[in-house]
C-alpha positions as CSV (number, residue, x, y, z in Angstrom):
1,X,128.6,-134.1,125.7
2,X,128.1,-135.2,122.0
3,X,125.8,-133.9,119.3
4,X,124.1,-137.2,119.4
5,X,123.5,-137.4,123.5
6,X,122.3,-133.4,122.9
7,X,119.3,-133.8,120.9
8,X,116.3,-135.1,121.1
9,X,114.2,-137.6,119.3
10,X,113.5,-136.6,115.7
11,X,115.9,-133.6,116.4
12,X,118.7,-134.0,113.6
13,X,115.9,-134.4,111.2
14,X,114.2,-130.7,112.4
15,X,117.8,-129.4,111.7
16,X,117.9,-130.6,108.4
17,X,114.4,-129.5,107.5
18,X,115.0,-126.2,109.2
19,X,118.4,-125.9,106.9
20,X,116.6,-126.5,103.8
21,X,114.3,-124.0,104.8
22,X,116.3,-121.5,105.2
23,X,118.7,-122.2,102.1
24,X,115.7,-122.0,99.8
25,X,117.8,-123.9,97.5
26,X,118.4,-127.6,97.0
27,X,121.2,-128.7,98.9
28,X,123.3,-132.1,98.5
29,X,124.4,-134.1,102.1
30,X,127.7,-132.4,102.0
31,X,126.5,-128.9,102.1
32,X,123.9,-129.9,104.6
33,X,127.1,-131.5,106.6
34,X,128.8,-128.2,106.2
35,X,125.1,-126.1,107.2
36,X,125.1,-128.1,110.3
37,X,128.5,-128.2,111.5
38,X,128.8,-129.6,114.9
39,X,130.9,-132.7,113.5
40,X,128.4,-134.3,112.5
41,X,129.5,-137.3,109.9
42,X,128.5,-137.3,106.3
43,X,127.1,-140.8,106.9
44,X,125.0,-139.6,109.4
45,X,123.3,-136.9,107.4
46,X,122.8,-138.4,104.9
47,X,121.1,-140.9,106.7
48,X,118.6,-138.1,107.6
49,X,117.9,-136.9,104.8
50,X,117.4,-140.2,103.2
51,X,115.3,-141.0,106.4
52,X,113.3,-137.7,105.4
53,X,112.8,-138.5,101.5
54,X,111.3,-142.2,102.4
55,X,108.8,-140.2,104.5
56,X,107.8,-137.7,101.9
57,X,109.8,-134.6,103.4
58,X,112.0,-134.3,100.7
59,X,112.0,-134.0,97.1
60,X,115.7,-135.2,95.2
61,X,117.3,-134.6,92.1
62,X,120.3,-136.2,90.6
63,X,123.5,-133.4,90.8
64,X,126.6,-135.2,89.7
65,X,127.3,-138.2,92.0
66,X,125.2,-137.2,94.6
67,X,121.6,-135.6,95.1
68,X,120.0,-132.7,95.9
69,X,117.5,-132.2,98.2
70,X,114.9,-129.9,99.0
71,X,111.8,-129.5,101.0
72,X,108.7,-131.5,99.1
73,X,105.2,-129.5,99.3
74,X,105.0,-125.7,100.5
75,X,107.9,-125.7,103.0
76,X,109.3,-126.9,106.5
77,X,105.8,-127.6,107.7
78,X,105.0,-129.5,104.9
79,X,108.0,-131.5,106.0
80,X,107.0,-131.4,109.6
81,X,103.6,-132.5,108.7
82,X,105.0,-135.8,106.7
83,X,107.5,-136.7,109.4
84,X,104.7,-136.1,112.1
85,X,102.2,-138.6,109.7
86,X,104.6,-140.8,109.2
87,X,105.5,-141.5,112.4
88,X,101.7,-141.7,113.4
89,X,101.3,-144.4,110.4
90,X,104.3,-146.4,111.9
91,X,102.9,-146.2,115.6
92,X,100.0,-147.4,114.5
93,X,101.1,-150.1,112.4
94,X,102.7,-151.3,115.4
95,X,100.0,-151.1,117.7
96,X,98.0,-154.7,118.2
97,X,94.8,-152.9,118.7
98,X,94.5,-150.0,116.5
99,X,91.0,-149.5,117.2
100,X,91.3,-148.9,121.0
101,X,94.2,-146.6,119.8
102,X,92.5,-144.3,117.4
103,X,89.5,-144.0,120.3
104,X,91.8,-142.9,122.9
105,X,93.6,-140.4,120.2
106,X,90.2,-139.0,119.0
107,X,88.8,-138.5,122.7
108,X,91.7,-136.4,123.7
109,X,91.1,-134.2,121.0
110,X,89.9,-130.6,121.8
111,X,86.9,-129.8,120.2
112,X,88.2,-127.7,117.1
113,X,90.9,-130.6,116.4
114,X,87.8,-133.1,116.4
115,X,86.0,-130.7,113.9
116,X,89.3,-130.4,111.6
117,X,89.7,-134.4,111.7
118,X,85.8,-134.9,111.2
119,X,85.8,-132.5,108.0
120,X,88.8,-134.0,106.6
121,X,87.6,-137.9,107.2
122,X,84.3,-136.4,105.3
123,X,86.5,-135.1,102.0
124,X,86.1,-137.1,99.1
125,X,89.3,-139.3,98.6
126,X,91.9,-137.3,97.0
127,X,95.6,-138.8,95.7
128,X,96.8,-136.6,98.9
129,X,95.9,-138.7,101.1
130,X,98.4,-141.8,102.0
C-alpha cells in the first residue's frame, strides 16, 4: 500500500503540523521530508506546507534558497484551528445556499458549542477574525 492510499483526508498536512510541533524550530521542506520519511517526495511536501501557509498554519522565513517554516499563533492547534476554518470558509463558499447551511450547522450544535459561537458572533470585530 502506498503512503498516499494510507492516509486520510487532510492527513499529510496533520503530519507536518504535528512535526513542526514537535521540532519547536523552524524547519525548511527538506528537513520536513527527512522528519516524515516514508518516501514521501520533496514536491509533495512542500506542497503541504505551502498548502498550510495559504491557510494561515504557517508562518515562513527566507533561509538561503528555501524557507523555513514554522507553526503561526500558539502551536499545532493554532494550526489545526486554521486548517479546520479554512476548510469551513471553502465549504461554504461552495455551497449554493449558505443560509440553509449555517441553520443546519448551528442546530446540530450542543448547547455549550451554541453558547461559545453566540459569545464569539457577539465580540466586537477584532483583525482576528477572517
Amino acid at each position: 500500500m502506498s503512503a498516499r492510499q494510507g492516509r486520510s483526508p487532510g492527513g499529510l498536512e496533520r503530519e507536518v503540523i504535528a512535526c513542526l510541533a514537535a521540532s519547536g524550530a523552524p524547519m525548511t521542506a527538506s528537513q520536513v521530508q527527512a522528519e516524515l520519511g516514508g518516501g514521501l517526495a520533496y514536491n509533495t511536501v512542500l506542497t503541504a506546507l505551502s498548502r498550510l501557509y495559504a491557510k494561515q498554519a504557517l508562518q515562513r522565513s527566507p533561509q538561503g534558497r528555501a524557507f523555513a517554516y514554522r507553526l503561526a499563533g500558539e502551536g499545532a492547534a493554532d494550526a489545526e484551528a486554521s486548517v479546520t476554518a479554512h476548510r469551513m470558509h471553502m465549504l461554504l463558499k461552495a455551497g449554493a445556499d449558505r443560509t440553509s447551511v449555517l441553520a443546519r450547522f448551528v442546530g446540530a450544535l450542543d448547547q455549550e458549542t451554541e453558547s461559545v459561537l453566540r459569545a464569539l458572533l457577539e465580540e466586537p470585530e477584532s483583525g482576528d477574525r477572517p
